[in-house]
N, C-alpha and C positions, 0 to 999 in steps of 0.2 A: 495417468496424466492426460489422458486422451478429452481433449474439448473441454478441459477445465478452463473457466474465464478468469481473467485476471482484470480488475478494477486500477486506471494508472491516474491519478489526481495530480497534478503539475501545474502551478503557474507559467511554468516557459514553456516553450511548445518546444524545443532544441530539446528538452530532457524527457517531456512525450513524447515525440519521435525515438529516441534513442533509445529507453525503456520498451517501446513495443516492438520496433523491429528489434531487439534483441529478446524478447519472452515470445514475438509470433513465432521465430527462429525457432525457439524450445519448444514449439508445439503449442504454446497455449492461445487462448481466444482473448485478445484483449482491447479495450475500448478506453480511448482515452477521456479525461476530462480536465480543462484548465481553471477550474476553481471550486471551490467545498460545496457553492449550495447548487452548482450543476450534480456533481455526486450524491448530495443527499435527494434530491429530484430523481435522478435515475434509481437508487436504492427503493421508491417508495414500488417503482414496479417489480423487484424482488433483488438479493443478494446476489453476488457473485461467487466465486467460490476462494477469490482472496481480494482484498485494495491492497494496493501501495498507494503511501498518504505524505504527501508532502506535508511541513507545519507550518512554514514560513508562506502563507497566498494571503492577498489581500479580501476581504470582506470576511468570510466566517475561516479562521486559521485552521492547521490541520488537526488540533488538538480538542477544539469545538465540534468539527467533524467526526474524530473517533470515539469520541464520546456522546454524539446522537447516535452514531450507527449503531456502537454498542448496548445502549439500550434499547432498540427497536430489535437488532439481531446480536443478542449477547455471544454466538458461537461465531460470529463472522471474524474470521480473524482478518488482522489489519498490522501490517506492516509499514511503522513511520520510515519514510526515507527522506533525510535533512541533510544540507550541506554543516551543518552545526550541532556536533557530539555534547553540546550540553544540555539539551533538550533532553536525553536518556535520562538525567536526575527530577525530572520534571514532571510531577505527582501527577498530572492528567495523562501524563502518556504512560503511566504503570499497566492500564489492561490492553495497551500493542502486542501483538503477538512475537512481535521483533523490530530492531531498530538499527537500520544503515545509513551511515553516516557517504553522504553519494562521491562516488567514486568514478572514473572511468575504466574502471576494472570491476566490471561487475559478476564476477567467479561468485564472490562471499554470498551477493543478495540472489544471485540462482540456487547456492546454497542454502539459503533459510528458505528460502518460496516451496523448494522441495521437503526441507526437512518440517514446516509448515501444513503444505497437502495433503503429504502422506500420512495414511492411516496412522496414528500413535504417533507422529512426528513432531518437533519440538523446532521451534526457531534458536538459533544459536545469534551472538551478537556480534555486530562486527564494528 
C-alpha cells in the first residue's frame, strides 16, 4: 500500500475533503478533483493507481468519464461512488471495478480500495 495514489472526482468539495482525509489517514497519496474533464486532463499525464468516480457532476458525468479512462487505460481500475444504488444496473458502469453507494461509514469503500490494490484482489459491492 505504500504511496499508492488514489484519484478522488467529487462535485462537492465536503465529500472531497472527507474522502481524502479519510484514504490520506490509510496511507495513501491522494489528489482530489471536482469534476470529470479536470480528471480526464490530469489522467492524460499518466494513471493513478485507483479513482474514485462520482456519476452524478455536472458537464462530462461520471459514467462518460469511466468510460474514456477506460479505454485509454483499460487496467485502471475505477471505483463508482454515488449517493444512488441504481446506477449499479447501469450498462456503462459494468467495467467499474466496484460500486459504493456513499455512506458516512466508510468501513465497506476501504474495504474494496484494498481488496482492489491488492495483488489478485477483487472489489466486493456494497
Amino acid at each position: 500500500m505504500e504511496n499508492q495514489s488514489i484519484f478522488v472526482v467529487d462535485d462537492e468539495e465536503s465529500i472531497r475533503l472527507f474522502l481524502s482525509e479519510e484514504l490520506t489517514d490509510e496511507g495513501y497519496v491522494v489528489t482530489t478533483f471536482p469534476n470529470g474533464e479536470s480528471v480526464l486532463d490530469a489522467l492524460e499525464e499518466g494513471p493513478p493507481d485507483l479513482v474514485i468516480l462520482d456519476i452524478r457532476m455536472p458537464g462530462i458525468d461520471g459514467i462518460k468519464v469511466l468510460q474514456r479512462a477506460k479505454r485509454k487505460y483499460p487496467a485502471l481500475p475505477v471505483i463508482l461512488c454515488s449517493a444512488y444504488s441504481d446506477y449499479k444496473h447501469d450498462f456503462g458502469a459494468w467495467s467499474a471495478d466496484g460500486y459504493f453507494v456513499k455512506s458516512a461509514r466508510l468501513d465497506g469503500l476501504k474495504e474494496m480500495i484494498r481488496g482492489v490494490l491488492e495483488p489478485g484482489g477483487k472489489a466486493t459491492e456494497t
